[in-house]
ZADOPA-999230 format. One record per residue: residue in three letters; y, x, z of N, C-alpha, C, O in turn. Coordinates in steps of 0.2 Angstrom, whole numbers, padded with zeros to 4 digits, always signed. Layout:
BEGIN
ALAYXZYXZYXZYXZ ...
***
This chain:
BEGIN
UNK-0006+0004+0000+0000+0000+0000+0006+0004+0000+0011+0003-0003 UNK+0006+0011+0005+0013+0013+0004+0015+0018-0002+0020+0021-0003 UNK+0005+0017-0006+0006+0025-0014+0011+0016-0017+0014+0017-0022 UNK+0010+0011-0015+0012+0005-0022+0020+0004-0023+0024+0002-0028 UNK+0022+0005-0014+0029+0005-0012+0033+0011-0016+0038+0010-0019 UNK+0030+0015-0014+0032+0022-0017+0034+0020-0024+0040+0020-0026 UNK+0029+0018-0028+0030+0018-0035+0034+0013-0038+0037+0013-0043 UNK+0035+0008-0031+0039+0003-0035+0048+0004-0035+0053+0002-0038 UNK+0047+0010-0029+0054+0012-0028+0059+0018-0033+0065+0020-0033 UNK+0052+0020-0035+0054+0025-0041+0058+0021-0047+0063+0023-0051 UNK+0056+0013-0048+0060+0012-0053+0065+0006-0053+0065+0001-0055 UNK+0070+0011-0045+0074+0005-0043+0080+0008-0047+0083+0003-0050 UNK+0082+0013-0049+0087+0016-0053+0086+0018-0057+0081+0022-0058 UNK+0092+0016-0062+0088+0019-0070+0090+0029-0068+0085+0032-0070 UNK+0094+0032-0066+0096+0038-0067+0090+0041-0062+0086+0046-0064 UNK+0090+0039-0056+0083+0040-0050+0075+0040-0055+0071+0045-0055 UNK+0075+0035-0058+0068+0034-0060+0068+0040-0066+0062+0042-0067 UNK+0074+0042-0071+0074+0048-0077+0072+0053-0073+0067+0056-0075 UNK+0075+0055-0067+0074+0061-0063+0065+0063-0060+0062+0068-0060 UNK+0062+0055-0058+0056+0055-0056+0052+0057-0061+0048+0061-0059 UNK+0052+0054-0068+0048+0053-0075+0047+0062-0074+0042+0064-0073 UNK+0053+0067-0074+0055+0075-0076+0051+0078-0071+0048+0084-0072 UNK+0051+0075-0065+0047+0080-0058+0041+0078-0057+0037+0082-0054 UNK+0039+0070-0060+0032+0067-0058+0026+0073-0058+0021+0072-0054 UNK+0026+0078-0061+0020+0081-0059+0022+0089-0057+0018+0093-0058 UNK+0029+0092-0055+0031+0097-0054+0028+0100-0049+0029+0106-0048 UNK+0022+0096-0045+0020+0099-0038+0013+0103-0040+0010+0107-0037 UNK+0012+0100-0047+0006+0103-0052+0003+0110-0053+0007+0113-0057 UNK+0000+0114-0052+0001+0121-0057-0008+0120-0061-0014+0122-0059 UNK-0005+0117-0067-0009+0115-0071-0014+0120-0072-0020+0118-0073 UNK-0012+0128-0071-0019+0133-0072-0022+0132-0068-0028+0135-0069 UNK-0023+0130-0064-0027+0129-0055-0032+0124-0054-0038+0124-0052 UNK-0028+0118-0059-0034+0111-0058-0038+0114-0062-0038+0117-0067 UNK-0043+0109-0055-0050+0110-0059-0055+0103-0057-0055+0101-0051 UNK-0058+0100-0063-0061+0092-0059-0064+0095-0053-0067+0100-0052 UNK-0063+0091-0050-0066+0091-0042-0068+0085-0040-0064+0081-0042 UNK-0074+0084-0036-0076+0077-0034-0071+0077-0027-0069+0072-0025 UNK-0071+0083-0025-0067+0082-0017-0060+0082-0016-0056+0080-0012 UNK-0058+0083-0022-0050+0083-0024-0049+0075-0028-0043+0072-0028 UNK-0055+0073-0030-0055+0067-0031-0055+0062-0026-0051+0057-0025 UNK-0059+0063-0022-0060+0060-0014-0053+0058-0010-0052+0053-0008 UNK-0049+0066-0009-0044+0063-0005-0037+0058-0009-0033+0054-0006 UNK-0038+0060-0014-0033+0057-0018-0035+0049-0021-0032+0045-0025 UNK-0042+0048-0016-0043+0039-0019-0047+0035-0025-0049+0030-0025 UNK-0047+0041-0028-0052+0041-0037-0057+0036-0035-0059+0032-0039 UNK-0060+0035-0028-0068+0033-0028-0066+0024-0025-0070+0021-0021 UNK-0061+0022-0026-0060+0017-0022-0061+0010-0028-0057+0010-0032 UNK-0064+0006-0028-0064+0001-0032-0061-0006-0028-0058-0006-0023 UNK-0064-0011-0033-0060-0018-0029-0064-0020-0024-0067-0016-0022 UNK-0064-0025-0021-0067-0027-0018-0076-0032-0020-0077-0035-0026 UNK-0080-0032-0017-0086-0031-0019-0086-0039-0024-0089-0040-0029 UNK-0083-0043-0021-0083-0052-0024-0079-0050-0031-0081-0054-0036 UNK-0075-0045-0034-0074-0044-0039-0077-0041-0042-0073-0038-0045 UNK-0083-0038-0044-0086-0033-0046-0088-0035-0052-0090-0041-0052 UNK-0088-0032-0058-0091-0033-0066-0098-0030-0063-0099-0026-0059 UNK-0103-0035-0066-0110-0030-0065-0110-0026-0070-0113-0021-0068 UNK-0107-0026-0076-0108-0018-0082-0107-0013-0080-0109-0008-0083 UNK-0102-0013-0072-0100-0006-0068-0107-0005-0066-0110+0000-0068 UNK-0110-0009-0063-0116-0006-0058-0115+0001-0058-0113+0004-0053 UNK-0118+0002-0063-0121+0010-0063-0116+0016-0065-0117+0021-0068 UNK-0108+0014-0061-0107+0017-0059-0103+0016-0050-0099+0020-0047 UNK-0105+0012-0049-0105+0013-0042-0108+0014-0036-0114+0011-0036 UNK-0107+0016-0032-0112+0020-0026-0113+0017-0022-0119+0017-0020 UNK-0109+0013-0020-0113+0007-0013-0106+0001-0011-0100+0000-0014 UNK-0107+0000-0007-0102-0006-0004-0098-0002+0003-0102+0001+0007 UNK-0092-0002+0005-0089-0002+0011-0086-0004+0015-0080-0002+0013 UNK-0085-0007+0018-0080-0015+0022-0077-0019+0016-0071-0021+0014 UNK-0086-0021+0012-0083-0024+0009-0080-0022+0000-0079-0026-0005 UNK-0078-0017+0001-0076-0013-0007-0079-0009-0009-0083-0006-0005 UNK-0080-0008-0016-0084-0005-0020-0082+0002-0019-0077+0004-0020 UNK-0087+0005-0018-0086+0013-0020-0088+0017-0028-0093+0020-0029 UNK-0084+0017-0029-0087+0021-0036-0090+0026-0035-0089+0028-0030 UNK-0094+0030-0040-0097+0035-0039-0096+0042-0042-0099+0044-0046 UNK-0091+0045-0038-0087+0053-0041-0092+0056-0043-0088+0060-0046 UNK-0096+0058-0043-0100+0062-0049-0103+0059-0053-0107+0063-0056 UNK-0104+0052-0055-0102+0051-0062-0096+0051-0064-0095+0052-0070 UNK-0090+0049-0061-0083+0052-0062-0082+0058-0065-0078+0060-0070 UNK-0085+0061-0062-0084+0069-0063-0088+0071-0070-0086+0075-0074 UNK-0093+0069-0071-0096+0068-0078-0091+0065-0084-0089+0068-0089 UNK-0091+0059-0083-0087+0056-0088-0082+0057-0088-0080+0054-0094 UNK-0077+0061-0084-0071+0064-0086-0070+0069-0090-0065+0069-0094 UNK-0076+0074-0090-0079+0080-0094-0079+0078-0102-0077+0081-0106 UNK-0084+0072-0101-0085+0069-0108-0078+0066-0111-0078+0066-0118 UNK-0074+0064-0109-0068+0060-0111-0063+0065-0112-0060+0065-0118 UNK-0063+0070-0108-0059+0074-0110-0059+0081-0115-0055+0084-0118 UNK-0067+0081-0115-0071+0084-0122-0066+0081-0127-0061+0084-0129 UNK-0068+0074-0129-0065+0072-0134-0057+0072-0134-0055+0072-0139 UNK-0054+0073-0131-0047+0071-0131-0045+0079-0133-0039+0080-0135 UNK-0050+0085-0134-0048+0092-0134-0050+0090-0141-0045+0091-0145 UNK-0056+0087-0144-0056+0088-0151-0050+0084-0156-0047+0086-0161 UNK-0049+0078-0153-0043+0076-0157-0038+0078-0158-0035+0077-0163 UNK-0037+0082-0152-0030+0088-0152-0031+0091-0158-0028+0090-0163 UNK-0037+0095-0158-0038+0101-0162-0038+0100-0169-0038+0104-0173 UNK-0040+0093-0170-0039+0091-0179-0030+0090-0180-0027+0088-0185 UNK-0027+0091-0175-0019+0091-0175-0018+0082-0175-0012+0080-0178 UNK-0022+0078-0173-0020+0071-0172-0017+0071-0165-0017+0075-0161 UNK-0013+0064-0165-0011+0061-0158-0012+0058-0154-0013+0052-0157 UNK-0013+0057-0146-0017+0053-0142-0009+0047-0140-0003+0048-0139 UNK-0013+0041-0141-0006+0037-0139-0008+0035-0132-0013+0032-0131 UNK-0005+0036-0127-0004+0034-0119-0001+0029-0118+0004+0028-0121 UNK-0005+0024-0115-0004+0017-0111-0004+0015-0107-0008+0017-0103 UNK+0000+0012-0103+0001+0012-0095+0006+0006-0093+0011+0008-0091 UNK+0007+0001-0093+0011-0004-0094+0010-0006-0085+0014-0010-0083 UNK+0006-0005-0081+0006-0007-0074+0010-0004-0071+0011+0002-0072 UNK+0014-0007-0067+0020-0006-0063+0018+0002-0061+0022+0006-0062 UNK+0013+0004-0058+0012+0009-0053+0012+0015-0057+0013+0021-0056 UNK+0008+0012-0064+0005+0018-0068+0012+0020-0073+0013+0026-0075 UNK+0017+0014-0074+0022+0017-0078+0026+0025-0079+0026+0028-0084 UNK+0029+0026-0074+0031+0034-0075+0028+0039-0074+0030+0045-0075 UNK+0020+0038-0071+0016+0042-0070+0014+0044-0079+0014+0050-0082 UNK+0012+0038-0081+0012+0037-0089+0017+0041-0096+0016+0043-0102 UNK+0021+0041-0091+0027+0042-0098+0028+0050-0095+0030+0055-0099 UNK+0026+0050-0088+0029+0059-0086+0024+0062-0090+0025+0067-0093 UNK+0018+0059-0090+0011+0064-0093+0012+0065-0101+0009+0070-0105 UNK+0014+0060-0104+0014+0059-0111+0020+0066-0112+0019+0071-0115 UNK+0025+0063-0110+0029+0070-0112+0030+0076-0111+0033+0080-0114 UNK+0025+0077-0105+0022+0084-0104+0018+0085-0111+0018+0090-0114 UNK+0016+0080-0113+0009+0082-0117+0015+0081-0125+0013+0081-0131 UNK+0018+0080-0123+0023+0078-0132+0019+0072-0135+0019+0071-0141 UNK+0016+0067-0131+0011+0063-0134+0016+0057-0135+0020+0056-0130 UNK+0016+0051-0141+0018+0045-0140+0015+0040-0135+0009+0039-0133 UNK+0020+0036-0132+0017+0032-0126+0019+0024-0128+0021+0022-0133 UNK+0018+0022-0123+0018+0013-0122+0018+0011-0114+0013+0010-0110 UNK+0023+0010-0113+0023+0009-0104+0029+0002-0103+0032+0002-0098 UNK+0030-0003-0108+0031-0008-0108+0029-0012-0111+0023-0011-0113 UNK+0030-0019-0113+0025-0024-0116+0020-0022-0121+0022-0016-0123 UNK+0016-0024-0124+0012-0019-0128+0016-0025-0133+0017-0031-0132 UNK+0019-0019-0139+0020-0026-0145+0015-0026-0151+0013-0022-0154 UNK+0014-0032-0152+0009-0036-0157+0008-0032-0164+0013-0031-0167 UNK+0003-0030-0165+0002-0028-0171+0006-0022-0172+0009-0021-0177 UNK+0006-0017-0166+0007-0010-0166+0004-0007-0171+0008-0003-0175 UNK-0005-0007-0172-0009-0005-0175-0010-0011-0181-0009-0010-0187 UNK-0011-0015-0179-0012-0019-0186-0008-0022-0190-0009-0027-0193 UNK-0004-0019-0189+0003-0022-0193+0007-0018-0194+0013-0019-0196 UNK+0004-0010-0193+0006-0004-0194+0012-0004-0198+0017-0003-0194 UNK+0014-0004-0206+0018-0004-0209+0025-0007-0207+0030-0004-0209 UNK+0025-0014-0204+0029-0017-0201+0032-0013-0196+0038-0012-0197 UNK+0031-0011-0192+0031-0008-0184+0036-0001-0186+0041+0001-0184 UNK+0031+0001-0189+0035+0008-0194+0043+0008-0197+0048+0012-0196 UNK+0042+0002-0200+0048+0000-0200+0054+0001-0198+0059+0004-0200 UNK+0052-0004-0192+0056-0004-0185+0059+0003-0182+0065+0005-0181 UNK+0053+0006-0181+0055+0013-0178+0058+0017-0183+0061+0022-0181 UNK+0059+0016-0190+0063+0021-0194+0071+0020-0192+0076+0023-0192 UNK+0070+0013-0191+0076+0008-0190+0081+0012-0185+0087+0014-0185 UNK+0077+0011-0178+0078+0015-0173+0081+0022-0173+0086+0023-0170 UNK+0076+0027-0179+0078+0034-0178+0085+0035-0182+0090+0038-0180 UNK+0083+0030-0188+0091+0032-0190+0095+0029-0186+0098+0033-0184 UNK+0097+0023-0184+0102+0021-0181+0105+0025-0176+0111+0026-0175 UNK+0101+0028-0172+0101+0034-0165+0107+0039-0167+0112+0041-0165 UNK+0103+0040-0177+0107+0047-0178+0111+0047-0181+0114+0052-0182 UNK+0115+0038-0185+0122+0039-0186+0126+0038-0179+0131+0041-0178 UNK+0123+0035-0173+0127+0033-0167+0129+0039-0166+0135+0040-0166 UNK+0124+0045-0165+0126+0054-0164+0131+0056-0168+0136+0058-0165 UNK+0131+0055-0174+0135+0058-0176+0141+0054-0180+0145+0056-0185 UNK+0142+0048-0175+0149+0044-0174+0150+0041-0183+0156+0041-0186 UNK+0145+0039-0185+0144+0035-0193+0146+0029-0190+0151+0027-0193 UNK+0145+0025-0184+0148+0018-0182+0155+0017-0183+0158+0012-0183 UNK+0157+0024-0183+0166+0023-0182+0169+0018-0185+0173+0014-0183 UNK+0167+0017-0192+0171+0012-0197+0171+0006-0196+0173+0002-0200 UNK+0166+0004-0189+0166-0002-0188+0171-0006-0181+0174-0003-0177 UNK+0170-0012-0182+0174-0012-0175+0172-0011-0170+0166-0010-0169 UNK+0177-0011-0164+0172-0010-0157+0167-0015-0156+0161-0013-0154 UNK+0168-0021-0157+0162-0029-0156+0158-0025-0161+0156-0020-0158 UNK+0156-0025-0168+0150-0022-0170+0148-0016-0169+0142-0016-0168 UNK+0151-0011-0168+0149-0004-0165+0144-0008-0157+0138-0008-0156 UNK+0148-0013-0152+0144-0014-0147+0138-0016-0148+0133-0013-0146 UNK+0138-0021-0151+0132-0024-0155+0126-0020-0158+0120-0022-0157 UNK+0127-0016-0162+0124-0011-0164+0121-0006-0158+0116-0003-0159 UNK+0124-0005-0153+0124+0001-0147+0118-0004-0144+0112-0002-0144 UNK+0119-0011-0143+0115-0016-0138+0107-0015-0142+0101-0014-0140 UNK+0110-0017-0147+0103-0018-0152+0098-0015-0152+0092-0017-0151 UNK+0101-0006-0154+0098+0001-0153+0094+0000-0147+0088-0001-0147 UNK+0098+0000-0140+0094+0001-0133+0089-0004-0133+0085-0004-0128 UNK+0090-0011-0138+0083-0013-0135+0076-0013-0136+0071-0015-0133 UNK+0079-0011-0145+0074-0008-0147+0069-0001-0143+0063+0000-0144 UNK+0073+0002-0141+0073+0010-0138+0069+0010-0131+0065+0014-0128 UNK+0069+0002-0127+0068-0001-0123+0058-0001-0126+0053+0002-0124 UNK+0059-0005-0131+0052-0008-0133+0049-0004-0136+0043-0004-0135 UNK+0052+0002-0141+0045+0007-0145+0050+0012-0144+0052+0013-0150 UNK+0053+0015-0138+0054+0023-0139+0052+0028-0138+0054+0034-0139 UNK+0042+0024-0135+0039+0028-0133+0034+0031-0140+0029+0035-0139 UNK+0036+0029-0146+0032+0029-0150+0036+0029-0158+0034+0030-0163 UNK+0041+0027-0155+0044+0029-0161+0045+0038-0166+0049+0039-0171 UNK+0042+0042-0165+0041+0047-0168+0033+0047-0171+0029+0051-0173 UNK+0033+0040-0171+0022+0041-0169+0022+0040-0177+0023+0034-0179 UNK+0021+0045-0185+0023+0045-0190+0016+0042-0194+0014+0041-0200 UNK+0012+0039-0188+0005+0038-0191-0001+0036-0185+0000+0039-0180 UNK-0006+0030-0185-0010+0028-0183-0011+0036-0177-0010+0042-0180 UNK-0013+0035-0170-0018+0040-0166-0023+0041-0169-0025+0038-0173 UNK-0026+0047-0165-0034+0047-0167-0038+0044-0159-0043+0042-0160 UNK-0035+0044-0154-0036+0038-0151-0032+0036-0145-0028+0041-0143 UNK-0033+0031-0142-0028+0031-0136-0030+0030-0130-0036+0027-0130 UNK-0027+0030-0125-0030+0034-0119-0026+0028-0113-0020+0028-0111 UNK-0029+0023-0110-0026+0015-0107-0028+0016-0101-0034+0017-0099 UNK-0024+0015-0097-0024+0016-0088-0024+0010-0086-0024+0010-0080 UNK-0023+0004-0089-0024-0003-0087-0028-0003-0092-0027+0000-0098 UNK-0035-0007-0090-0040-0011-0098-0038-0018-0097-0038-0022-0102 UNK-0036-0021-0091-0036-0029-0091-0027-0029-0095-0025-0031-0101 UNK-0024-0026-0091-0016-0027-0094-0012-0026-0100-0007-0029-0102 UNK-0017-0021-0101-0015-0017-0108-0024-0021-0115-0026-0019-0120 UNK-0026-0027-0112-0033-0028-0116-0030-0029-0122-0034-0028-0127 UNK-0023-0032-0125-0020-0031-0133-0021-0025-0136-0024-0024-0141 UNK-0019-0021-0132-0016-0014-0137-0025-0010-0137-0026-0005-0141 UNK-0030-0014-0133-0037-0009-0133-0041-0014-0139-0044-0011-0144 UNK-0041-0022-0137-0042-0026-0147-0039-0023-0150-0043-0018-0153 UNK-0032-0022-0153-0031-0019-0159-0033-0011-0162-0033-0009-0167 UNK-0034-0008-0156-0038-0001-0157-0043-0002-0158-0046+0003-0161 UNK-0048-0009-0157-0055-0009-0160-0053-0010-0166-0052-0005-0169 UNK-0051-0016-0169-0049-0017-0175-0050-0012-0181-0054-0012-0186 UNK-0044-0007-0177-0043-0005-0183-0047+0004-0182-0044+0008-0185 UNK-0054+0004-0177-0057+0009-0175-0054+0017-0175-0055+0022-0178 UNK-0051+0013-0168-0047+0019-0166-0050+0019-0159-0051+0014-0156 UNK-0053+0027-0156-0057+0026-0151-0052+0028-0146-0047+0031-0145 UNK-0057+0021-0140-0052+0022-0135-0056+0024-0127-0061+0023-0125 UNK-0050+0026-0125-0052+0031-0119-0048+0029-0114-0042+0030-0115 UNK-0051+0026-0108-0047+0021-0101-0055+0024-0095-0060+0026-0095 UNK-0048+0021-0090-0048+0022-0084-0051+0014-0084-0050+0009-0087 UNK-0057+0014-0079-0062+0007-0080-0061+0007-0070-0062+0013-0068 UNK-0060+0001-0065-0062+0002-0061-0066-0005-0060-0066-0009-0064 UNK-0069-0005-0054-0077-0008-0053-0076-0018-0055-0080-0022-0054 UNK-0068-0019-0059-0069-0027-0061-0069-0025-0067-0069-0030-0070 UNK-0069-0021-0071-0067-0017-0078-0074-0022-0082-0079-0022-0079 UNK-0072-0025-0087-0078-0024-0092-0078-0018-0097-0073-0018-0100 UNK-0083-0015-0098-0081-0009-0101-0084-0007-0107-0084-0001-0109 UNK-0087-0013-0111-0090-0013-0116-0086-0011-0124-0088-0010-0130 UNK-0081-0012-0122-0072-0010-0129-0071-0004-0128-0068-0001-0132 UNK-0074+0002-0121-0071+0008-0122-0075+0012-0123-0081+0011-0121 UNK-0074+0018-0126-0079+0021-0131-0079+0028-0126-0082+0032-0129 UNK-0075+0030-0120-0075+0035-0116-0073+0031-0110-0067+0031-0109 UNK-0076+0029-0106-0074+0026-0099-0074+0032-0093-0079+0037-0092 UNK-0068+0031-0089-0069+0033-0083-0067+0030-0077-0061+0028-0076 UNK-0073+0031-0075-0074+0025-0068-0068+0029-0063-0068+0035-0062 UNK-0064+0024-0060-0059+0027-0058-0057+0021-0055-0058+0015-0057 UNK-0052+0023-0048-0047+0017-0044-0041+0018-0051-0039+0024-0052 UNK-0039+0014-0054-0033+0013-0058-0027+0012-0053-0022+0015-0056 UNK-0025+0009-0048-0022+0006-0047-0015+0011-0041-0009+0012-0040 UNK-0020+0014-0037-0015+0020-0031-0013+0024-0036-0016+0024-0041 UNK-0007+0026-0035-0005+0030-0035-0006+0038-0035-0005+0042-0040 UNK-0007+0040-0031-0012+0047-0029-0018+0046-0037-0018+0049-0042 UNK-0022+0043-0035-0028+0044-0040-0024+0045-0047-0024+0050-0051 UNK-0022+0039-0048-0017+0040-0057-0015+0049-0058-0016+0054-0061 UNK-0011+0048-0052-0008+0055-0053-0013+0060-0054-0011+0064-0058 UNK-0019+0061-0050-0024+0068-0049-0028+0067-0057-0031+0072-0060 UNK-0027+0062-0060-0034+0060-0066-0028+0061-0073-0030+0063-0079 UNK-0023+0059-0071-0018+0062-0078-0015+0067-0078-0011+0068-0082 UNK-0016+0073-0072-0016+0079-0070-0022+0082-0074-0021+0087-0078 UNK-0027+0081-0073-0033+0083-0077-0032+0080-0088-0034+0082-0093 UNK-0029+0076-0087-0029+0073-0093-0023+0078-0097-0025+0082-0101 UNK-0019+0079-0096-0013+0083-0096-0016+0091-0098-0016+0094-0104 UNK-0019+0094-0093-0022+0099-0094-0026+0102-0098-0027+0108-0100 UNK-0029+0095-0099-0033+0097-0106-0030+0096-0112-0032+0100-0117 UNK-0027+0092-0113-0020+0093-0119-0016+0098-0120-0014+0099-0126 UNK-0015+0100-0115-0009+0108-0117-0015+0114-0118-0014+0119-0121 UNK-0022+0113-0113-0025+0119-0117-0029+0118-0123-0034+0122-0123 UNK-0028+0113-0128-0033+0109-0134-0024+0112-0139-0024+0115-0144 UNK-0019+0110-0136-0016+0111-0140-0014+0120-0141-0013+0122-0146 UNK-0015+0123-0135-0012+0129-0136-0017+0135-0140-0015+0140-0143 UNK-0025+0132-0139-0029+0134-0143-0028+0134-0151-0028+0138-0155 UNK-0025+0128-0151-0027+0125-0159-0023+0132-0161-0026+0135-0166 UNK-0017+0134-0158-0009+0137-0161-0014+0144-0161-0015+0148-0166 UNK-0016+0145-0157-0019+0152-0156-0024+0152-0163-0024+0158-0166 UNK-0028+0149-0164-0033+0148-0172-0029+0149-0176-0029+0155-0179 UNK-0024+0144-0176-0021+0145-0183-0019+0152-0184-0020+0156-0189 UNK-0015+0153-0179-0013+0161-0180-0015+0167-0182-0013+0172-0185 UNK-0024+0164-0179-0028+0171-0180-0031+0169-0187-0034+0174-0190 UNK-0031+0162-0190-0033+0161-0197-0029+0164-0202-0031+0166-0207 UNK-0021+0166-0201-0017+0166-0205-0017+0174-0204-0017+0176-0209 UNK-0017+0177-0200-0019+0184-0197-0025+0185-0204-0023+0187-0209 UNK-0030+0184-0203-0038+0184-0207-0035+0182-0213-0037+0185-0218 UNK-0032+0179-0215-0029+0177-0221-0025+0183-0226-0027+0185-0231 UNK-0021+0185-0221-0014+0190-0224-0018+0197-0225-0016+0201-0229 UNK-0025+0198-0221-0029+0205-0220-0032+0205-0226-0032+0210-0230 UNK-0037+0198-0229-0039+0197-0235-0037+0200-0239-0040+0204-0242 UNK-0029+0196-0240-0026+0195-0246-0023+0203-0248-0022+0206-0253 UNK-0024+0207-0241-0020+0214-0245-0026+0219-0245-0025+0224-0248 
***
């Protein structure tokens, strides 16, 4: 209850909550983690819902009942993160992008601080309709978006009056509001990565659709037959989100720093050939 206070107080100001997004993982030193069931442990990972909510499809990954709540089972956690995060190193490496999802209150800036770490497009407001299936349309919009940003930069609105210069400012921000997490997104992910499945279950149908694999946080009400990388996890603390996209994080910047390091050493082999 007081990881949920916490989070909610992070997005009491817009200038407070900018600062929170920038530091949310500062406490991190990303070379250090390492999946841990015990690191998992203190920070909550293993807690599910209460046993009257339970999906039986989880069964088998929970470990038993405790006053009543499900305990999930941290070393298949620790398994299945391994597996999820395998994949999320391969996507990197064909130079695709993972789109991050997080539209619950708690998971929002945790969401948006990871993605930007990781340079990734995000979605941590309403998911809008036909992001993926309606691709072309959406595209659109978001062009719509970057150019308007960049005549406002460089003062092209001038010729207008102040009411349409306003109107134009309002319009941009609400756009900026709805897809700014994704407006640079120049093309379909290769898959996306959903911290709520009940919240976010639009944006994970449209990833089936249009067979895009998707990779979420499942806790013990989860049906998890839609996700093609599950990890059983508390979604909901704050702590746990933070320790499990701390691991997700990580493996992104070292899938990306890899790839850069290949290339190099190809283009290196390349130029040795050529002379």
């Amino acid at each position: 209850m007081e990881e949920k206070n916490v989070s909610a107080q992070m997005g009491a100001e817009k200038e407070k909550a900018t600062e929170e997004i920038v530091d949310c993982f500062s406490g991190f030193d990303f070379s250090k983690i390492e999946i841990s069931m015990e690191e998992m442990f203190k920070n909550g990972v293993h807690f599910g819902h209460h046993k009257s909510r339970k999906n039986p499809k989880m069964d088998e990954f929970i470990f038993g009942v405790r006053n009543g709540v499900n305990i999930l089972d941290l070393q298949k956690t620790a398994q299945k993160l391994k597996e999820a995060l395998a994949f999320v190193s391969q996507v990197i490496a064909v130079g695709q992008k993972i789109l991050f999802v997080g539209t619950k209150k708690q998971a929002k800036k945790i969401v948006e601080a990871a993605a930007k770490r990781c340079e990734m497009p995000y979605v941590t407001e309403r998911w809008l309709g036909g992001t993926f299936t309606n691709y072309p349309v959406i595209s659109g919009r978001m062009k719509y978006l970057r150019d308007g940003q960049d005549k406002l930069e460089k003062g092209e609105y001038g010729k207008y009056t102040k009411f349409e210069q306003m109107k134009f400012t309002e319009e941009l921000e609400r756009l900026e509001t709805k897809m700014g997490g994704i407006k640079h997104m120049d093309r379909l992910p290769g898959a996306i990565f959903v911290t709520g499945v009940v919240e976010d279950n639009l944006a994970v149908k449209e990833a089936k659709i249009k067979n895009i694999p998707v990779i979420a946080f499942a806790d013990s009400n989860i049906d998890p037959r839609d996700i093609d990388y599950i990890i059983p996890a508390n979604e909901d603390a704050v702590s746990s989100l933070k320790i499990l996209m701390a691991y997700v994080i990580k493996a992104v910047l070292a899938a990306k720093q890899k790839a850069v390091s290949d290339k190099v050493a190809l283009e290196k082999v390349a130029v040795e050939v050529k002379n």
